[in-house]
N, C-alpha and C positions, 0 to 999 in steps of 0.2 A: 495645456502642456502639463506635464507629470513631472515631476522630478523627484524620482527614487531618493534615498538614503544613500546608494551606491549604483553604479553605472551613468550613461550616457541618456538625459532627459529623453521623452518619448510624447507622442501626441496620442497614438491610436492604441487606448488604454481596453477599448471591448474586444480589439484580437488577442493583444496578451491575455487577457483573462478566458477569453475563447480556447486558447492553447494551451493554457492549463490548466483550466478544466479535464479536456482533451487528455491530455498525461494523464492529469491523477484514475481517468477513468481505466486506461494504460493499464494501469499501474495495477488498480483494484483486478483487470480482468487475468493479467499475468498472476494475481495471487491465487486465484479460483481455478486457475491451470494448475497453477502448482497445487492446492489441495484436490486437485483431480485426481493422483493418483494417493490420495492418504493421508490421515492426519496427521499435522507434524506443529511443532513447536516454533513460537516466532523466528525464534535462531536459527532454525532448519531452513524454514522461508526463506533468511534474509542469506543464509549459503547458497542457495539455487540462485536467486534474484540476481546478487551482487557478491559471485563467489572470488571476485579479486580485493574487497574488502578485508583487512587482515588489524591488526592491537585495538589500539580505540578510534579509527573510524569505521570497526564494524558497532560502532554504538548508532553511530550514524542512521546507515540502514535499520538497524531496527529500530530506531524511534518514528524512522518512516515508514515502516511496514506496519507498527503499532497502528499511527495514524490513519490506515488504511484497512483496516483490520476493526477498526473503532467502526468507518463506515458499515462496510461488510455487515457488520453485525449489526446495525442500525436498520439496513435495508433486509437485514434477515435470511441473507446469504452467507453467513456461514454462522457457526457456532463453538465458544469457548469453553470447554469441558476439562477445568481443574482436577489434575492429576497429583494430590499430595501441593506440594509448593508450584507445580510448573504449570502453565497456559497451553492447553492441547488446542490446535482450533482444527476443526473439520468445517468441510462445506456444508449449508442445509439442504434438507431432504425439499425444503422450499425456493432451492435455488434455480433458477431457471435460467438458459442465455440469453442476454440483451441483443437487441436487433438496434 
């Protein structure tokens, strides 16, 4: 048995974690869409993503777009190219789609 910090104890702790996994994969392939059509800024990302985000929970989203973007670049799918102070990210030229 599990018992979260918050919500309703649970038993079957490999499908939660199965499901989101699941998301955040979501998540990373919706970002490599959006740099499909062009490099943009995390802020830009997180307006397409989650454009009903508005004062300070559009911090929200980008701290989870960062998060995801951290991966991204990890596995070598995209790339961060510092424009003066601001984060440009493009896709890489080594990006491929997952199957």
């Amino acid at each position: 048995m599990i018992y979260p910090g918050h919500g309703e104890s649970f038993s079957d702790h490999l499908s939660l974690i199965k499901t989101r996994l699941l998301e955040q994969e979501k998540r990373c392939e919706q970002i490599l869409a959006i740099l499909s059509s062009g490099d943009k800024t995390i802020y830009e990302i997180c307006k397409e993503m989650y454009p009903r985000l508005h004062g300070k929970t559009v911090f929200l989203g980008l701290s989870q777009i960062q998060g995801h973007l951290d991966l991204l670049e990890e596995r070598q799918q995209v790339r961060n190219e510092p424009k003066g102070s601001v984060a440009i990210y493009r896709r890489s030229s080594l990006t491929e789609p997952r199957l």
